[in-house]
N, CA and C atoms as a LAMMPS dump frame, in Angstrom:
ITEM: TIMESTEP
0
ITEM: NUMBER OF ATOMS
387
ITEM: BOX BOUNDS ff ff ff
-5.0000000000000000e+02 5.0000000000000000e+02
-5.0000000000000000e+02 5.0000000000000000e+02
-5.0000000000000000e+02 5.0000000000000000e+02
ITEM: ATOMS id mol type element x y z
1 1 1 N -10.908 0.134 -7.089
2 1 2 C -10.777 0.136 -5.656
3 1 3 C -12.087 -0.313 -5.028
4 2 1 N -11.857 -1.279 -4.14
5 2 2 C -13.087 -1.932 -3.346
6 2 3 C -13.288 -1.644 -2.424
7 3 1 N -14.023 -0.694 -1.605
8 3 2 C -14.453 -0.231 -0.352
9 3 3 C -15.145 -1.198 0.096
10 4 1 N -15.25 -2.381 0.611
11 4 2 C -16.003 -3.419 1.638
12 4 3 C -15.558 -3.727 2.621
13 5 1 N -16.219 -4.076 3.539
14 5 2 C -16.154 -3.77 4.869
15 5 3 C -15.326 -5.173 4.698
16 6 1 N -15.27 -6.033 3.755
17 6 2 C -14.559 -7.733 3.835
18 6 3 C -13.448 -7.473 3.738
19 7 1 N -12.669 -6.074 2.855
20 7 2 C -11.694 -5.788 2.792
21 7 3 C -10.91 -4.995 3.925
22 8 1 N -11.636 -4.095 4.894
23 8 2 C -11.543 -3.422 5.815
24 8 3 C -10.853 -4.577 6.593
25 9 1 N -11.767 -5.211 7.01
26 9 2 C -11.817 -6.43 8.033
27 9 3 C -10.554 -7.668 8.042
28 10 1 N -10.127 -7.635 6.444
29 10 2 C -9.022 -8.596 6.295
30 10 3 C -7.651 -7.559 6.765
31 11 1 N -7.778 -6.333 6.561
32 11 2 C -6.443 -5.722 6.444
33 11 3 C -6.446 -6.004 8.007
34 12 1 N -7.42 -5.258 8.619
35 12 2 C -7.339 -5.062 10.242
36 12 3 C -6.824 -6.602 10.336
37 13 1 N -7.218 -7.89 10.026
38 13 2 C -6.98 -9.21 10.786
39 13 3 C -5.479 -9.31 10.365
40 14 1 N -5.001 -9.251 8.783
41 14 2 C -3.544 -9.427 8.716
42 14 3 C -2.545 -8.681 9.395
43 15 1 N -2.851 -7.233 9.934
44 15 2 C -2.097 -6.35 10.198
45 15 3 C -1.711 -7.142 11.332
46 16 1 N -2.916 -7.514 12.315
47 16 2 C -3.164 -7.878 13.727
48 16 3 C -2.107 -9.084 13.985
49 17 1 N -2.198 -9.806 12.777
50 17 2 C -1.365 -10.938 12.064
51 17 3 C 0.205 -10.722 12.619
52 18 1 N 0.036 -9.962 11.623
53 18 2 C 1.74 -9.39 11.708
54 18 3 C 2.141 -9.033 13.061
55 19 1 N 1.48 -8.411 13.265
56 19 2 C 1.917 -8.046 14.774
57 19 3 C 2.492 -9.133 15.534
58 20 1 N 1.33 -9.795 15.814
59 20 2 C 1.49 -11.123 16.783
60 20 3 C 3.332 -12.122 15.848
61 21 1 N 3.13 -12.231 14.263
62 21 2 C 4.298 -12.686 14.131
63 21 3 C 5.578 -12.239 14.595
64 22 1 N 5.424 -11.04 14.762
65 22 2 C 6.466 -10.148 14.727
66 22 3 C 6.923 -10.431 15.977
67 23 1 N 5.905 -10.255 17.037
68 23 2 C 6.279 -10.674 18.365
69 23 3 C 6.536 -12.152 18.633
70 24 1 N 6.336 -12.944 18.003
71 24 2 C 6.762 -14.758 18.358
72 24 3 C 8.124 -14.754 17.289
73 25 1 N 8.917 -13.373 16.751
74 25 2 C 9.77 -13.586 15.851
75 25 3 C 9.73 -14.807 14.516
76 26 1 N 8.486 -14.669 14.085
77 26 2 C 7.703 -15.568 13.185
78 26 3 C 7.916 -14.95 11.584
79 27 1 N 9.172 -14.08 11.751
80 27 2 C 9.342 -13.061 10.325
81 27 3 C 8.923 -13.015 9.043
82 28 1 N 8.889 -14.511 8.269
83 28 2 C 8.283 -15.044 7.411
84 28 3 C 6.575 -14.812 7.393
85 29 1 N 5.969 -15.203 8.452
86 29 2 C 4.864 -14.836 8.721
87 29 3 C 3.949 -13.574 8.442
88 30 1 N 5.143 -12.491 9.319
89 30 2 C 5.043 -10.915 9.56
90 30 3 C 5.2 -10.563 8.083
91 31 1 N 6.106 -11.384 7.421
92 31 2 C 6.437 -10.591 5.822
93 31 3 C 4.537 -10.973 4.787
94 32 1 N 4.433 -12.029 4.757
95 32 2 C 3.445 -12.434 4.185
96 32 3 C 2.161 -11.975 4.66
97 33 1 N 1.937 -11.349 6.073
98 33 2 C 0.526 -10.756 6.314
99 33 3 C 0.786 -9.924 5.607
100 34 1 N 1.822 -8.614 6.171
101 34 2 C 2.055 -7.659 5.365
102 34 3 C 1.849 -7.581 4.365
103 35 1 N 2.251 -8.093 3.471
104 35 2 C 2.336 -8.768 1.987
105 35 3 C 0.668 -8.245 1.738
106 36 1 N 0.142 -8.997 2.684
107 36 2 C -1.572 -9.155 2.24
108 36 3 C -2.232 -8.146 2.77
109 37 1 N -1.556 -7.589 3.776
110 37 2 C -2.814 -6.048 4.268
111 37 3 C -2.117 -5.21 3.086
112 38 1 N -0.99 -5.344 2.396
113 38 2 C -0.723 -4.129 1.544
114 38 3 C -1.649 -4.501 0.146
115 39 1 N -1.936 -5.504 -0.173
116 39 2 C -3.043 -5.841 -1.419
117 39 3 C -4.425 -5.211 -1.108
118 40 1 N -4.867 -5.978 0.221
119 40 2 C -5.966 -4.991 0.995
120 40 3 C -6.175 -3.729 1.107
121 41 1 N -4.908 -3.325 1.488
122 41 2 C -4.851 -1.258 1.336
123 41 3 C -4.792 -0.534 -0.092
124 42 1 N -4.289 -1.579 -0.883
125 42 2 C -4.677 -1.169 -2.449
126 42 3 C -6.235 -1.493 -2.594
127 43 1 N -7.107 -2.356 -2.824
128 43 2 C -8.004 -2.898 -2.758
129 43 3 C -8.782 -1.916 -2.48
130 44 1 N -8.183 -1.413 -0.983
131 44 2 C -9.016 -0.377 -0.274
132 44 3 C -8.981 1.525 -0.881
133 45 1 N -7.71 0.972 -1.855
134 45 2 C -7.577 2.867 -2.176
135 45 3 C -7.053 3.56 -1.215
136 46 1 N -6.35 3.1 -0.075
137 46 2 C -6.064 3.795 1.099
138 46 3 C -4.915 4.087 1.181
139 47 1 N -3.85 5.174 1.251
140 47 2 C -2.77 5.375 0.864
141 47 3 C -1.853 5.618 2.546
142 48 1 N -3.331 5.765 3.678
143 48 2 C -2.654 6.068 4.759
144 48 3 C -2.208 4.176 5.114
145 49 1 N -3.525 3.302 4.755
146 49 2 C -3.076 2.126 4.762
147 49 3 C -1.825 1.416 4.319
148 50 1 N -1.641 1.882 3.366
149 50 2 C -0.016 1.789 2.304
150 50 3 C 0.539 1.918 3.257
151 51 1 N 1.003 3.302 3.572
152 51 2 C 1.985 4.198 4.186
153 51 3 C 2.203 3.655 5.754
154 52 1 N 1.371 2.503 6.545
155 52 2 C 1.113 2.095 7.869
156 52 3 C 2.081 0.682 7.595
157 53 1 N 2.032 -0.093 5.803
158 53 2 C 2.278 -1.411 5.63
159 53 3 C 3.995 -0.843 5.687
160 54 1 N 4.27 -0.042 4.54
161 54 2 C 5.759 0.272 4.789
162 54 3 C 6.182 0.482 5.617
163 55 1 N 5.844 1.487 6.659
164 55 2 C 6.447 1.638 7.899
165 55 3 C 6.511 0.209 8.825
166 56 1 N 5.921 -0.574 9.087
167 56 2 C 6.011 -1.952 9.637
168 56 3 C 7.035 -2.615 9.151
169 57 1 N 7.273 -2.24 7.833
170 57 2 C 8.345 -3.788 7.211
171 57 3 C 9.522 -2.645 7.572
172 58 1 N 9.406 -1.161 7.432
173 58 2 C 10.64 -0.85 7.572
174 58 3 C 11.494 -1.117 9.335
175 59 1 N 10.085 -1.288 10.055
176 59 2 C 10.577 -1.416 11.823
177 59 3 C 11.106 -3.061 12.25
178 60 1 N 10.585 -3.694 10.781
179 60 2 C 11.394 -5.243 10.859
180 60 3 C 12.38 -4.946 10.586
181 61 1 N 12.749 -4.636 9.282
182 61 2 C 13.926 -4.829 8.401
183 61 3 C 14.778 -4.323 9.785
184 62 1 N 14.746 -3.151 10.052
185 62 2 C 15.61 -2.371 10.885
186 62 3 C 15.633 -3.035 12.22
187 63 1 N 15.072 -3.589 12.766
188 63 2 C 14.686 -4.669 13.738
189 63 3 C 15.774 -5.312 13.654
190 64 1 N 15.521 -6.261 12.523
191 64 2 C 16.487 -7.444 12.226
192 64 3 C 18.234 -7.041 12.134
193 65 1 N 18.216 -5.948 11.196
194 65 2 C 19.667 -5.709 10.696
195 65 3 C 20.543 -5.464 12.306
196 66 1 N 19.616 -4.848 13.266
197 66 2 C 20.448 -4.535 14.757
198 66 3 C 20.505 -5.923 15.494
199 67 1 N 19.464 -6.438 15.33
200 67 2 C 19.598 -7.188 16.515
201 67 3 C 19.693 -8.755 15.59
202 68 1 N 19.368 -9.352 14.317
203 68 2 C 19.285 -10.734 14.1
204 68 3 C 19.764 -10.856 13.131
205 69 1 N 21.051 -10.031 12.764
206 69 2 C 21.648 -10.049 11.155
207 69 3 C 21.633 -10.845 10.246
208 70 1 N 21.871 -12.124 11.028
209 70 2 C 22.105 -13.277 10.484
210 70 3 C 20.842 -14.018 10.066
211 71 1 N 19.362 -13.518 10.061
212 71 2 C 18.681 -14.364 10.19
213 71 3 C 17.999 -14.82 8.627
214 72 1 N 17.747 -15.482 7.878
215 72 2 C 17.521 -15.774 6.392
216 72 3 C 16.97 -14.574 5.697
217 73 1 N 15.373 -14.113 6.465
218 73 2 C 14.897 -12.901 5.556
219 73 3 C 16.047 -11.595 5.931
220 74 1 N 16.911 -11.748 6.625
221 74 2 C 17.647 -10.33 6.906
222 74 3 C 18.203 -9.438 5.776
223 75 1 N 18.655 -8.301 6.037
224 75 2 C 19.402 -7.401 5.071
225 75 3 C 20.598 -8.189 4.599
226 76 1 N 21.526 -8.598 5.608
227 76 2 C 22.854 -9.454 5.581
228 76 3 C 23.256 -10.25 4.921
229 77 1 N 21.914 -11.273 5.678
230 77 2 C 21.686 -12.56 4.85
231 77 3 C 21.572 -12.6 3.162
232 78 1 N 20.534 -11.502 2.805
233 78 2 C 20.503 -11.561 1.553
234 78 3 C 21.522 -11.056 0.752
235 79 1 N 21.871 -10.226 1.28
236 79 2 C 23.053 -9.461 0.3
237 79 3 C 24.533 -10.283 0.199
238 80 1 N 24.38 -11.475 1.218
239 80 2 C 25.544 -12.442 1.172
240 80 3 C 25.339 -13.452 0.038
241 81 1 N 23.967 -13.69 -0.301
242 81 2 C 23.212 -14.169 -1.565
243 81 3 C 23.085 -13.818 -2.935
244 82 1 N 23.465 -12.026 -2.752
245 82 2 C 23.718 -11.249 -3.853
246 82 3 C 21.843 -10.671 -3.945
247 83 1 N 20.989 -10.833 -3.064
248 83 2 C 19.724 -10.407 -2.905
249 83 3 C 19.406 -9.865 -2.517
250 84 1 N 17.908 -9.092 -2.6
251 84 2 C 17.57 -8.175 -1.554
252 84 3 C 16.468 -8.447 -0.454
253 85 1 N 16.694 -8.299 0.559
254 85 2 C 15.773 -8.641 1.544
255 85 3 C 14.529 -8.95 1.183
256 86 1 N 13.532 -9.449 1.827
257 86 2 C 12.139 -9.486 1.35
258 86 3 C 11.244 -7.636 2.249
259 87 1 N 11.821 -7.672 3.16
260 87 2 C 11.181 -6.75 3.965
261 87 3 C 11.39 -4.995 2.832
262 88 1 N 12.798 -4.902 2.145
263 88 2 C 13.027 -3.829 1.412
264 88 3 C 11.898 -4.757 0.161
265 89 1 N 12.137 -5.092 -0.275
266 89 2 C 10.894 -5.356 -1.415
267 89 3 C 10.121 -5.416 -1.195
268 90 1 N 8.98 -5.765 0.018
269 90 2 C 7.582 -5.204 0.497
270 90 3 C 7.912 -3.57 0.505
271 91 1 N 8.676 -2.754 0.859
272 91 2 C 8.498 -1.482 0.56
273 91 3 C 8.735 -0.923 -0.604
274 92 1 N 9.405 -1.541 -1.073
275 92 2 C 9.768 -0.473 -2.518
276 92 3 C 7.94 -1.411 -3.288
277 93 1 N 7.508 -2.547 -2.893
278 93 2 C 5.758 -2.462 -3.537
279 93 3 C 5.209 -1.423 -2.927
280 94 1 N 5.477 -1.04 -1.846
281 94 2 C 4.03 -0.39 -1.019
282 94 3 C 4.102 1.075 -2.04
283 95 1 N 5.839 1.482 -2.05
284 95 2 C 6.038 2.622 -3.272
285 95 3 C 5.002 2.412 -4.339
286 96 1 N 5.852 1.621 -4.871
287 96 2 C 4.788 1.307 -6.114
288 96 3 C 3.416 1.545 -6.031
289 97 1 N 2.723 0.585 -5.339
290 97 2 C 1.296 1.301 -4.829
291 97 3 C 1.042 2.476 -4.816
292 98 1 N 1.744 3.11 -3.485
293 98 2 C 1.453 4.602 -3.884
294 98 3 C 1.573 5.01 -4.605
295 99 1 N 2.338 4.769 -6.252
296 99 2 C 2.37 5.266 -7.035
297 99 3 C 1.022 5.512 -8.048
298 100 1 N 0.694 4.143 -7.733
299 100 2 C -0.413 3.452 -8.769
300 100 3 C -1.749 4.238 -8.18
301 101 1 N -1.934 4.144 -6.941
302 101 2 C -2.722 4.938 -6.467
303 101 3 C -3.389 6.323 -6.792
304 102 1 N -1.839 6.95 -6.173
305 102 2 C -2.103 8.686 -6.696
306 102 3 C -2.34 9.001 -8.122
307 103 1 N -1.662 7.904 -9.049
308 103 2 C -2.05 8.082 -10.667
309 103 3 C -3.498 8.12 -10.668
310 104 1 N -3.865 6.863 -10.162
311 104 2 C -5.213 6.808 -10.511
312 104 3 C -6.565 8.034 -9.705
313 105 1 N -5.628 8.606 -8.569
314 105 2 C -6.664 9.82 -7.995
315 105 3 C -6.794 11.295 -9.227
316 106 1 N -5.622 11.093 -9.416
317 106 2 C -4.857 12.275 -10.589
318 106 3 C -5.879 11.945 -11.573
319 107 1 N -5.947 11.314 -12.303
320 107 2 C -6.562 10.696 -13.483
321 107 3 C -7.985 11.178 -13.468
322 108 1 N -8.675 10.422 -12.038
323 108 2 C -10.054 10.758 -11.776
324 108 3 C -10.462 11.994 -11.5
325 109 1 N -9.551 13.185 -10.9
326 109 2 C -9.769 14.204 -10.534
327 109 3 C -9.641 15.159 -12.288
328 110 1 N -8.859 14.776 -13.403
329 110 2 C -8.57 14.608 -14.718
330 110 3 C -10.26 14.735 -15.533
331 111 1 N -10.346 13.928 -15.165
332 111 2 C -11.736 13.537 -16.034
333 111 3 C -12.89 13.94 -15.42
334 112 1 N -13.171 14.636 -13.953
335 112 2 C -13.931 15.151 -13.289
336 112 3 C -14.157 16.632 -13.606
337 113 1 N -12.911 17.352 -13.707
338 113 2 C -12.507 18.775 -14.275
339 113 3 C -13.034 18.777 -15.825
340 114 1 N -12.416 17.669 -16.574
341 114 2 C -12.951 18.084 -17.985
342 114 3 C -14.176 17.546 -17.732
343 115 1 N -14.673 16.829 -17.365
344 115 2 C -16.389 16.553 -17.454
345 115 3 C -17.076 18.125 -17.25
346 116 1 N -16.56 18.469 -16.245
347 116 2 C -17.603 19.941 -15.807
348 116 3 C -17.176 20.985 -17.08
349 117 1 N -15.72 20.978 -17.322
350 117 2 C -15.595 21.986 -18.449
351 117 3 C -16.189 21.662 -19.268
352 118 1 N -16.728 20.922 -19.789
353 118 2 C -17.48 20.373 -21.367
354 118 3 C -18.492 20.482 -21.685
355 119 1 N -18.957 20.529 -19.982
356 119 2 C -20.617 20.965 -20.072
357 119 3 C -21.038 22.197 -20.428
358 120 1 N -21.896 21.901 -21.757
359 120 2 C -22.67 23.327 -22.059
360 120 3 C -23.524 23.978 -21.648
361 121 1 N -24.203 25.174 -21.307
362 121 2 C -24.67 25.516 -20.659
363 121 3 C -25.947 26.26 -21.449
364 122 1 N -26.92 25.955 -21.532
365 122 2 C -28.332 25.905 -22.176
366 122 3 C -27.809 27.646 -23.078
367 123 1 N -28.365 27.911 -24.24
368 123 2 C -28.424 29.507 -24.174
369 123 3 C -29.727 29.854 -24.164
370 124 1 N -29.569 31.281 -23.965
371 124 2 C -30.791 31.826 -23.642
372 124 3 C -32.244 31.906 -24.106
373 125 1 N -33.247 31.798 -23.929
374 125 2 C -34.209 31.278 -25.14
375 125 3 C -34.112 33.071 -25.666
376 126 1 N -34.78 32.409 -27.172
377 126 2 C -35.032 33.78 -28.436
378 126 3 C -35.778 34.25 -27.973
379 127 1 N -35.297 35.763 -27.785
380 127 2 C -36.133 36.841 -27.39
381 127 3 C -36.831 37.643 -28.603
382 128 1 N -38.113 37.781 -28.416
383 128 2 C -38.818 37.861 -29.667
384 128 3 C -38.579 39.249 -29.991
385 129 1 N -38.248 39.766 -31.249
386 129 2 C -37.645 40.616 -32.312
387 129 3 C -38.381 41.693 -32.437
């Protein structure tokens, strides 16, 4: 996980991204920032970041299915294809992520615990007889 401010800075610009696609109904667009602030929020180790990328694709997807059924990336569309949306497969990654994530906090918190248990602890010097 890369904490840099280059990574900070890209998520904030793609998110910002998306937004603006989202609003010029630029969907393709909105899917692919997304796409990239959710690499960024891995990158970043940030799980509230994750959890900000899913919720976005889920306010498209759901967006679309009410109001633009018909439109190529839609729920509709794809499943008339025998496919699944792109917007449900940006979330079931962001899952994933979180998955990959919390393993890897688990893990570290794993090897932090046995590090301290392992440590021996000097004994007492010989007390003379």
């Amino acid at each position: 996980m890369t904490k840099t401010p280059t990574a900070v800075a890209l998520y904030d610009a793609v998110i910002a991204a998306a937004a603006t696609a989202r609003q010029a109904g630029l969907y393709e667009v909105a899917f692919h920032a997304l796409s990239a602030a959710l690499h960024c929020a891995e990158a970043l180790g940030d799980l509230d970041r994750v959890r900000y990328v899913s919720q976005q694709a889920t306010e498209i997807r759901e967006w679309m299915s009410r109001n633009d059924p018909h439109h190529p990336l839609g729920t509709e569309s794809a499943r008339l294809r025998g496919q699944t949306d792109v917007f449900s497969t940006l979330i079931v990654h962001a899952q994933s992520v979180t998955t990959r994530l919390r393993a890897a906090k688990a893990v570290e918190r794993a090897r932090t615990q046995s590090t301290v248990a392992r440590q021996v602890v000097a004994p007492p010097p010989d007390t003379p007889g």
